[in-house]
N, C-alpha and C positions, 0 to 999 in steps of 0.2 A: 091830558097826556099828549097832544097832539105836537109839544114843540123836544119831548123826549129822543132821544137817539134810536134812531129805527134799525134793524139789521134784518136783513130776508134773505132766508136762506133758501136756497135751488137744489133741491133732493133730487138725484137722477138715480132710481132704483135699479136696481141688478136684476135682469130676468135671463134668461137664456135664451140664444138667439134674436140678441138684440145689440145693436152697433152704437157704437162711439168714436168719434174720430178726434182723438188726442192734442194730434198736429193743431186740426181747424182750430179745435177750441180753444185752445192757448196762445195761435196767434194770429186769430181773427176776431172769434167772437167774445174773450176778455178785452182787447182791446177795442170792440165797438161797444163793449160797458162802457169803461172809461168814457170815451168820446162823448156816448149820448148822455150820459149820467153825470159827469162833472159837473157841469152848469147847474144840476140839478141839485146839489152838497151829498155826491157819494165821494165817503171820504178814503173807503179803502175796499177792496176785491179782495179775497184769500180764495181759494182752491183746493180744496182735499182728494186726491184721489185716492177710494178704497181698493184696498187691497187682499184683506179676507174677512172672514165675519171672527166667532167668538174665538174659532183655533182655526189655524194656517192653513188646515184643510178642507174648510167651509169658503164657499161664497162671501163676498160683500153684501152687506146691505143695498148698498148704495156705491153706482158704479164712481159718482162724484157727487162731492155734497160744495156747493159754494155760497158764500156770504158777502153779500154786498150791504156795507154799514154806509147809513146816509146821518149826516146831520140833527135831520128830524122828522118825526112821521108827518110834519107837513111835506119838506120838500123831498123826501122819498114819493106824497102822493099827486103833486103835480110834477114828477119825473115821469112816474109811469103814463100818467093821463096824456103829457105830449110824446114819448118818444119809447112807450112801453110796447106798441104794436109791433113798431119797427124793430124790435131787440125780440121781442117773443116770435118773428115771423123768421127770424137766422138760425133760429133750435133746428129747423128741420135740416139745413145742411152739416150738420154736426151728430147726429141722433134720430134712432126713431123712439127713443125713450121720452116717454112723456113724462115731463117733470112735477115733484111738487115742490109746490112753493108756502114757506111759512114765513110771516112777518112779524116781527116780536120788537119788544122792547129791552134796550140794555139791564140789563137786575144787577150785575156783579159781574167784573174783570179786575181776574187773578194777575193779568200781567204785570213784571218788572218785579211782583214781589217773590223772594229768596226763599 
């Protein structure tokens, strides 16, 4: 499965008392994905930010959940092995949330259909 389409998703859990800076992350450190990551076949960055959890007066889960889709579980794993320190050492200017991270394989994509 190694040349399958890879997508890793960056869970930033919601805890209280704990910071996010909005600004940075949208126009800093997506765009140092980008940079470090293209060469690498990341082919696309989405961004969610949550907003409540099950009803409007609950917390989020997740203060932001993002998905960076590469190519293939190969060059998503020679992405991180050169320039994954440098990308995981800019979280602290953004966050003291510690993220998790899940890397999966494409199954099914609903898009485009009606």
């Amino acid at each position: 499965m190694t040349n399958a389409q890879a997508v890793t998703a960056i869970l930033y859990p919601y805890a209280e008392h704990t910071s996010f800076d909005w600004t940075y992350y949208l126009d800093h450190h997506i765009p140092l994905a980008r940079r470090l990551f293209d060469e690498h076949g990341l082919i696309t960055v989405t961004v969610d930010r949550g907003l409540h959890g099950t009803t409007p007066d609950t917390p989020p889960p997740f203060v932001a959940v993002t998905r960076m889709e590469f190519a293939s579980m190969d060059s998503m794993t020679a992405g991180v092995a050169a320039v994954g320190a440098v990308f995981a050492a800019d979280v602290a200017n953004f966050t003291d949330i510690v993220p998790v991270l899940q890397t999966a394989s494409r199954q099914y994509d609903a898009a485009g259909l009606g």
